[in-house]
Every structure is written in C-alpha cells, then in structure tokens.
VOGU-3710 file (C-alpha; in Angstrom, 3 decimals, decimal comma):
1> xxxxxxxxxx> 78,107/82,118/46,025  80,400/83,347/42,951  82,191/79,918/42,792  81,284/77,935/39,682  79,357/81,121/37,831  80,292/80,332/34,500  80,467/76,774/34,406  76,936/76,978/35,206  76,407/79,686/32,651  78,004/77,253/30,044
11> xxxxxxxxxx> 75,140/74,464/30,577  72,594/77,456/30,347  73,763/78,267/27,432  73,525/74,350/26,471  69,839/73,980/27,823  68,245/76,961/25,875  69,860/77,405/22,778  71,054/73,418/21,759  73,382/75,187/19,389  76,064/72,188/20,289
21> xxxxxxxxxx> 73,659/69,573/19,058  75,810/67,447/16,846  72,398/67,009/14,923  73,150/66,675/11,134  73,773/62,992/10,308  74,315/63,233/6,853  77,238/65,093/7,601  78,808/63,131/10,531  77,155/59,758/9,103  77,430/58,385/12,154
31> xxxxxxxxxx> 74,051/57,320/13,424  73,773/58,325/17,702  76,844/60,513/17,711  74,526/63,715/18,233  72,839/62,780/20,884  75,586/60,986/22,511  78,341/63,500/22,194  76,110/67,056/21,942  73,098/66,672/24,491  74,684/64,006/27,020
41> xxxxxxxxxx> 78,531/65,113/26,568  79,017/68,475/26,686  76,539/69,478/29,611  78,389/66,432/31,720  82,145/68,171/30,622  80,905/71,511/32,175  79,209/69,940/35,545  82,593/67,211/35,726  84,702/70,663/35,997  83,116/71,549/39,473
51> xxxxxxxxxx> 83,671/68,616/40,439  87,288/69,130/40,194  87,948/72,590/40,992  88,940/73,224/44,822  91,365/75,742/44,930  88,771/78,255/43,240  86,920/77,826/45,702  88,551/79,849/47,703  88,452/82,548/45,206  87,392/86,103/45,047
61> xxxxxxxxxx> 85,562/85,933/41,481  85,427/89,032/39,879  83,734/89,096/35,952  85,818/92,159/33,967  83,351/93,921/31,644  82,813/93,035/28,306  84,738/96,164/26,177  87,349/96,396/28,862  91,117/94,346/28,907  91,050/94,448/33,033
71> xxxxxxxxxx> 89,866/95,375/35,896  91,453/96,587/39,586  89,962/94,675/42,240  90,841/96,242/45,799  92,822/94,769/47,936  90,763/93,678/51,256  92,482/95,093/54,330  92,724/94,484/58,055  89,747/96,619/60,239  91,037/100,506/60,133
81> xxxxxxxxxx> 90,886/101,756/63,638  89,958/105,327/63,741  90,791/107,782/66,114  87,986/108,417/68,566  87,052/111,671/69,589  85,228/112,104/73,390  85,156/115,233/74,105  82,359/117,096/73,764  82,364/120,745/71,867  85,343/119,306/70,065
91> xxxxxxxxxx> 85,949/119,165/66,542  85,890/115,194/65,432  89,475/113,496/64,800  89,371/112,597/61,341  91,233/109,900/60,054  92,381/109,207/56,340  91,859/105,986/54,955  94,983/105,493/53,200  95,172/101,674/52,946  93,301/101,008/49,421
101> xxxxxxxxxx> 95,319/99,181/47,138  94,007/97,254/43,895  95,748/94,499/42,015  95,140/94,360/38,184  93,576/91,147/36,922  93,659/90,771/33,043  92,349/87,599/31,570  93,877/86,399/29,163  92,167/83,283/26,349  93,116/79,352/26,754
111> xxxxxxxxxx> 92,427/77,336/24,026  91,847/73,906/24,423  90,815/70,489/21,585  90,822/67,499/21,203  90,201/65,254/18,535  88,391/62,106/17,740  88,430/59,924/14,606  84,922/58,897/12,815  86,301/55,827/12,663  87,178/55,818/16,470
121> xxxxxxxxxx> 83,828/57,353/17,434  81,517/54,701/15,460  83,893/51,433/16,807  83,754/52,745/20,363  81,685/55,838/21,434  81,204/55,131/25,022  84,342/54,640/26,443  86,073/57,540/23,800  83,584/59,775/24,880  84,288/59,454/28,582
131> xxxxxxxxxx> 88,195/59,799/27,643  87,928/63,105/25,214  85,261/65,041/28,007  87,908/64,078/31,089  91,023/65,506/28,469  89,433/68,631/28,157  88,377/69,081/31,046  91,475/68,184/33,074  93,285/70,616/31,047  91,317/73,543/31,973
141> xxxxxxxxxx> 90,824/73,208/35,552  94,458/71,246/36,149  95,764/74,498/34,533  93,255/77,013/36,053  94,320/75,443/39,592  98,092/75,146/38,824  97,833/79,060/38,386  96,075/79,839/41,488  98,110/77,731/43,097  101,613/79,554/41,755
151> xxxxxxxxxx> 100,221/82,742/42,522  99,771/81,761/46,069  102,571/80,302/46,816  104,656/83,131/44,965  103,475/85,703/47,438  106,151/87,861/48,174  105,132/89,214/51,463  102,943/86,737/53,097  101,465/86,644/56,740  103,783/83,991/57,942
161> xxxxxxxxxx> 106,001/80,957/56,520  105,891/78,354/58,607  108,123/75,080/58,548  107,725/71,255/59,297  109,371/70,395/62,593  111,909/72,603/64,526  113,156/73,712/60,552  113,493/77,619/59,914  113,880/77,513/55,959  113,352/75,045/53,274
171> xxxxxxxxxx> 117,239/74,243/53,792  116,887/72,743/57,248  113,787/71,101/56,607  114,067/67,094/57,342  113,017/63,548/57,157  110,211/63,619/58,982  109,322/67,357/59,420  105,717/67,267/58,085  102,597/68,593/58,445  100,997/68,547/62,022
181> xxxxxxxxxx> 97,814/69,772/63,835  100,144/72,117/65,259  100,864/73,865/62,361  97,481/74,049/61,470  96,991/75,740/64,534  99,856/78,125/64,100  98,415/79,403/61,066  95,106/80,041/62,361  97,148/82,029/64,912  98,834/83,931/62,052
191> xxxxxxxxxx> 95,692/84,856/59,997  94,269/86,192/63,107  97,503/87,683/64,439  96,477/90,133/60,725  93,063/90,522/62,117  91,074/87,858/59,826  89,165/85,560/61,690  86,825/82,695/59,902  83,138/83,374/58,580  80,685/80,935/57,578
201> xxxxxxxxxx> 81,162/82,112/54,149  84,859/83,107/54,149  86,140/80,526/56,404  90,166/79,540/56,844  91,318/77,334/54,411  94,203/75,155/54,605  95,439/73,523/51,089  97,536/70,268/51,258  98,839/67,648/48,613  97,613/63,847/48,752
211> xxxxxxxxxx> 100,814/63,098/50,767  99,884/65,841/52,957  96,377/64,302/53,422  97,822/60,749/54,310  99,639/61,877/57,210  96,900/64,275/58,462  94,580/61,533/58,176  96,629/58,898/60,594  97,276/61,398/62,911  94,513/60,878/66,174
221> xxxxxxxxxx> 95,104/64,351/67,096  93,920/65,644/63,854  91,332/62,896/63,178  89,556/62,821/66,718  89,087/66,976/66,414  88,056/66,850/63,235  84,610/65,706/63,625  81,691/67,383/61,937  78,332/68,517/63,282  75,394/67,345/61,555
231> xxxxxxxxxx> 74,837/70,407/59,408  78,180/71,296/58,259  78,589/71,951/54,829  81,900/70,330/53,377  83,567/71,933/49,984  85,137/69,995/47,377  88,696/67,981/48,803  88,011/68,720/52,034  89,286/65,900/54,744  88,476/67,785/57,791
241> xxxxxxxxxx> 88,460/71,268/60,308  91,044/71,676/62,474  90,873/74,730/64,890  88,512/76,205/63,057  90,296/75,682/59,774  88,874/73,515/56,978  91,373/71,343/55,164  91,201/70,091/51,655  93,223/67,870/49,489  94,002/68,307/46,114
251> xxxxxxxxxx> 97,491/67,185/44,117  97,549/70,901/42,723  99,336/71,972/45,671  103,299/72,731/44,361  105,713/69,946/45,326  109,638/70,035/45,643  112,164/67,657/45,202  115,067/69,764/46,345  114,649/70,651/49,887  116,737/70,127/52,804
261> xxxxxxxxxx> 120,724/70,184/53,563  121,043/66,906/50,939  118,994/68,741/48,573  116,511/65,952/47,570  114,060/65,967/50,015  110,705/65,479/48,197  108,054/67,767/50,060  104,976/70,551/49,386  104,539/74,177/49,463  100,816/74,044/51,603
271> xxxxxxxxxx> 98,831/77,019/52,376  96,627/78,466/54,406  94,193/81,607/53,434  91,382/83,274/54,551  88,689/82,406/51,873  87,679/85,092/49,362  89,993/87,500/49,900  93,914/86,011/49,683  93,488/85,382/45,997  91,437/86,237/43,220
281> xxxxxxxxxx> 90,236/84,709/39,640  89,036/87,358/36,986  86,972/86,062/34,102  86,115/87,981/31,207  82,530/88,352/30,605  82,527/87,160/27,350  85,170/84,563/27,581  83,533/82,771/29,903  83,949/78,823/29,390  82,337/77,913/26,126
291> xxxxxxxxxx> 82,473/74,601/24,120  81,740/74,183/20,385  82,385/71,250/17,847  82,682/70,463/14,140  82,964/67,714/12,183  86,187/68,103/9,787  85,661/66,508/6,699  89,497/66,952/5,252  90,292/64,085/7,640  87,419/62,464/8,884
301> xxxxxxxxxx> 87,765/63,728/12,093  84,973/65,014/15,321  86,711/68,385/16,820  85,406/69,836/19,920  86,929/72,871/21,798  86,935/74,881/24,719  87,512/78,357/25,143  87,966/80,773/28,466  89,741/83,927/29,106  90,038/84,301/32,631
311> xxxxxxxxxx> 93,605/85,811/35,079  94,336/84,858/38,782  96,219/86,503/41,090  97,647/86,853/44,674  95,055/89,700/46,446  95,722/90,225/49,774  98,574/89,027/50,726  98,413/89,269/54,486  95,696/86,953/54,467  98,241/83,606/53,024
321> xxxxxxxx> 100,225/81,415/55,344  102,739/79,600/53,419  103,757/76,067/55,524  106,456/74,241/54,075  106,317/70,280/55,194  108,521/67,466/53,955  106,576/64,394/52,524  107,892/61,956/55,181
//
C-alpha cells in the first residue's frame, strides 16, 4: 500500500538520525522540553496525521523524482476491446491503442509553524504540547484533504451526477432529498456502467459529510446491509459497505448553503470513486513531510515547522460519481 509513504518516512527519519532532539538545555533552559517536545512530540504529530487522512486514501500516490518539477501520470482507462481475428491463414486485426492520456501533477511546497512561548512551555508543557502538534497537523492534512476533495468534486466530465430525491440539478433539490441506500446503489451502477468494478485493493468508495453519516446511519436499510464479515478490513471514516461500496465519513466533503429554488438549502457535494485511480496525490521526493524546530532567542520563543511539497488532482474522471444530497 502507497497510502501514508511519507508520513512513515518522516518518523524514519526521526528514529535513526534524532536530528529533532530539542537536546541543548543551556540554550532552551528549560529542563524536560527535549525530551518532551523532540522524542515524544514530533514522532506522535507524524503518526496523528494518518489518523486523520481519509480521502488520501483513496489516492493514486505517485513520488515525482527528485531534479524534476512534475511528472505525467496516465490516465487509467476502461478494458480496450480488441478486434478478434478467427480466421485462420488471415492476417491478425490489429488494433491501436489510442486511449492514453496523462494528467500533469506538479507539487508545489506548504509551509506550516507554529509558535510557543518559553514562558508558555515551562508553565504548561503538557496540555500546549498536545495543542501546537494537533495545529500543525490539522493544517496539513485539513488542507491536503480540502484539495483532493475540490479536485473531485470539480470534475468536469464525471461518470454520473446524481441527485437527492426525484431532483435533476442542484436547483430542484429539496427539504428532504438526501442521501439514500439507493443512491449508493445507483452509483455502483454508474462506476460499473464505465466498466470499473470493486477490488479488494481498489474497492468503491463513497465519501459523505458528518450530516451525511447521521442519516445513513438511522436508516435500517442501510444499517441492516451493512454488516461486516469477520475479516474485513475497515479504512479510516468508514461507517459501513453498501452494495459493495464502502462508505466513509469525514467533514472534508464540500458543503453548500445555496441550493434549491429558495436558494438556502444547506447540503453536500458526496462522491463516489473507484479507489486508486479517480484521483491522484503527487509528492515530491524530497519534499516529503519533514518537521524541524529552533529555539528563537530574539523573543524567547520554541518554533517548530513543517514542510511538504506535494499536488493532487482529478485522474480519471470516468471513474467519479458526483451525488448531490440536501442535509435534511
């Protein structure tokens, strides 16, 4: 599995070199902080950041090679069916594979800090600790997500856009036209109607909001077939498989306040993709995630940063259903 490659490579890093060891005292003078804050802190911001990731898990992760800007990942398409030739003493039909596209991913650095106090740190380490690793890391993968999510859902020329209730647009969308087991099951139908069907390792994924989620999950239809076998493996968010699709939560889905004929319906933009090849995340192979600190003396302050350059977007777009629901 690529998912998670170089937040792992981050604590690596950590574990064998210990360059992020907040070890000199006399400069900090603040007895604990390096052990608190370089060995406990930064490994924990790096593992907290899989926790929280679930739309990349539906990524195609590619890694763009150190010396180059980008990199053009081809485009996945439906099975090619050649001509087939029977007769025998007869030159073989050949047929031209004309389908390959590529989409250009070029990553790009985010820059991320925060800042603690000496002061601060020595009067309350604990709980300032816990704050400063959950702002960084919220940034990153809150904006990493956000832009998978856009890209999705800014697919120009999807498989299918589906709509809550008997609704044909975002316009006619209302109270009450939300998500459903049926539309779960018409976008299964959609996917496969582009000749994707689910694998164990690039299974159907259907992304929902919280609100989403709370419907799904009083809804007997959806909760009595939604059952798990002993060995299933369940990814990060997910609430449940529905005809064959695995659903998972996560508020990065894009909401809407302005749907319907009064034009404030509050709703989400959910989608459905076949896994590891609707969407893709390109990190650069020396930007991967990295965290460093210093201690600024001009102010008395503990800096830590992280770094990334990585680019996400829309691959094939055949494989996204796009299923518009209202909230309620």
């Amino acid at each position: 599995m690529e998912t998670y490659k170089y937040f792992n490579l981050v604590v690596d890093e950590l574990d064998k070199e210990g360059t992020f060891e907040l070890a000199n005292e006399t400069t900090t003078s603040s007895t604990g902080i390096s052990s608190l804050l370089g060995k406990i802190w930064l490994k924990e911001l790096v593992l907290l950041g899989r926790e929280k990731a679930y739309l990349l898990q539906g990524a195609k992760e590619v890694i763009v090679p150190k010396g180059n800007k980008d990199l053009d990942v081809p485009i996945e398409s439906s099975i090619l069916n050649p001509t087939v030739t029977t007769t025998e003493a007869t030159t073989v039909t050949w047929t031209e594979i004309t389908n390959l596209d590529t989409v250009t991913v070029t990553p790009t650095p985010k820059r991320y800090a925060v800042s603690i106090s000496n002061r601060t740190v020595m009067q309350s380490q604990v709980d300032l600790v816990n704050y400063a690793k959950r702002a960084l890391v919220d940034g990153f993968t809150t904006d990493m997500e956000g832009a998978i999510a856009s890209a999705v859902t800014g697919a120009s020329s999807p498989a299918a856009s589906l709509y809550g209730g008997d609704a044909t647009s975002t316009n006619t969308l209302e109270t009450g036209d939300t998500i459903s087991p049926a539309l779960i099951a018409d976008a299964a139908t959609e996917l496969k109607k582009q000749k994707w069907m689910p694998e164990a390792d690039r299974p159907f994924l259907l992304y929902v909001a919280p609100e989403q989620e709370g419907t799904l999950l009083k809804d007997s239809q959806f909760t009595n077939a939604a059952e798990y076998g002993g060995n299933e493996v369940l990814l990060n968010g997910e609430i449940g498989k529905y005809m064959g699709v695995k659903v998972l939560a996560t508020p990065n889905v894009p909401a809407a306040s302005d749907w319907g004929a009064g034009g404030n319906l509050a709703g989400h933009t959910c989608f459905a993709v076949k896994s590891k090849v609707a969407y893709v995340v390109g990190w650069q192979e020396d930007g991967k995630p990295k965290v460093d600190y210093e201690y600024f003396k001009a102010d008395a302050t503990h800096r830590i940063y992280l770094d990334v350059m990585y680019d996400v977007k829309a691959l094939q777009q055949k494989a996204i259903v796009l299923i518009y629901v209202t909230d309620a």
